[in-house]
N, C-alpha and C positions, 0 to 999 in steps of 0.2 A: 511441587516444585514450581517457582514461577523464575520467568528469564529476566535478568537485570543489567540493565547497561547496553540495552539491543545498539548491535552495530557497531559498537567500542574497541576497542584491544581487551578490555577488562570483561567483554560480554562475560557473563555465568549464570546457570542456575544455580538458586539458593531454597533450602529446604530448614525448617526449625521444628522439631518436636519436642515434650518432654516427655521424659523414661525413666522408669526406676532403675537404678545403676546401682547391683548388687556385687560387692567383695569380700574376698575370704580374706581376714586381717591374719596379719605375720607373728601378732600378739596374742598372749593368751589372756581371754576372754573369760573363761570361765571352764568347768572342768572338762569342756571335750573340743577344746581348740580350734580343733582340727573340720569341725561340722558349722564352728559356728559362720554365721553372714549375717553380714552389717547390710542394709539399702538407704540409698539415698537419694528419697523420693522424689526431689525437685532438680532432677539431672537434666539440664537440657544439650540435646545432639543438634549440631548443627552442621551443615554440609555446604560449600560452596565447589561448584564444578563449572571450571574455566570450558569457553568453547572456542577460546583464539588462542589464549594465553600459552606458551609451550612450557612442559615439563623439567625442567634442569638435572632429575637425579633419574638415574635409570630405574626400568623397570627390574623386578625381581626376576632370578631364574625360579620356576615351579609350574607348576599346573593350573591351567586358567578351566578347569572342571569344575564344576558342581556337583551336590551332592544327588541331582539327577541325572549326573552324566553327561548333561548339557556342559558345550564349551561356549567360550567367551571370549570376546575382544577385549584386553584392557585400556581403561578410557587412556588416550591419547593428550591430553591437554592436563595443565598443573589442576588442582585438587586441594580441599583444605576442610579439614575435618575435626570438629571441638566436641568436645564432653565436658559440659559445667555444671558443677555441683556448689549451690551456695550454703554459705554457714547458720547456722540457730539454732533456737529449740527444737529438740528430737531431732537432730539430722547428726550425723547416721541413726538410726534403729539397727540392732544388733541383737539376734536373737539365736539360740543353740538348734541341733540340729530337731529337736521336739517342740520348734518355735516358742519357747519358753524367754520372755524377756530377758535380759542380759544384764540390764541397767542403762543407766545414763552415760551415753559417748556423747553428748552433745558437743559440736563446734562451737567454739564462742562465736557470739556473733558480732564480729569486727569489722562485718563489710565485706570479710575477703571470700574468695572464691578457688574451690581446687581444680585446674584444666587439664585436660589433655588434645593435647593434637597432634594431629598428622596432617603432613604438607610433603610434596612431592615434587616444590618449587625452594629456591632460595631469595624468590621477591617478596 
């Protein structure tokens, strides 16, 4: 993570990786539906974590535990988190639960890109 905007109102750390971003499609795929997953290997995560900016939407009610038991402070300032998946050839790869190719899902490729985010700000 490196810090961006030191000193600002916008100060954050920002993080970029890529990930393979694996989904079970709601479609049937081929004869065992139910097993098969699509990846889509040129996923990139991106993370931006405000350190002045404040939060607009509340924190959830639940359990701020880990799967070690450890408890946690949750981060106090807004948050902004993407999942980008671009379009082409071979994206997604879709294969059964025997890794058994699937066929061609390919995206066309039009330039667009599929996102996901989370934000816990309304700026």
């Amino acid at each position: 993570m490196t810090l961006q905007d030191a000193g600002s109102k916008d100060e954050h750390y920002y993080f970029e990786i890529r990930i393979p971003k694996s989904t079970k499609p709601d479609a049937q795929l081929g004869s065992a539906n139910e097993l098969a997953t699509c990846s889509f290997n040129e996923t990139v995560l991106r993370g931006t974590l405000y350190t002045q900016m404040p939060k607009t939407f509340p924190t959830t009610a639940g359990s701020n535990e880990t799967l070690d038991g450890s408890v946690y402070s949750p981060w106090p300032y807004a948050v902004m988190i993407k999942q980008v998946s671009g379009s082409g050839s071979g994206t997604p790869t879709c294969v059964d639960a025997d890794l058994n190719d699937l066929g061609d899902f390919t995206v066309g490729n039009g330039g667009g890109n599929c996102e996901c985010s989370y934000v816990n700000t309304g700026n």
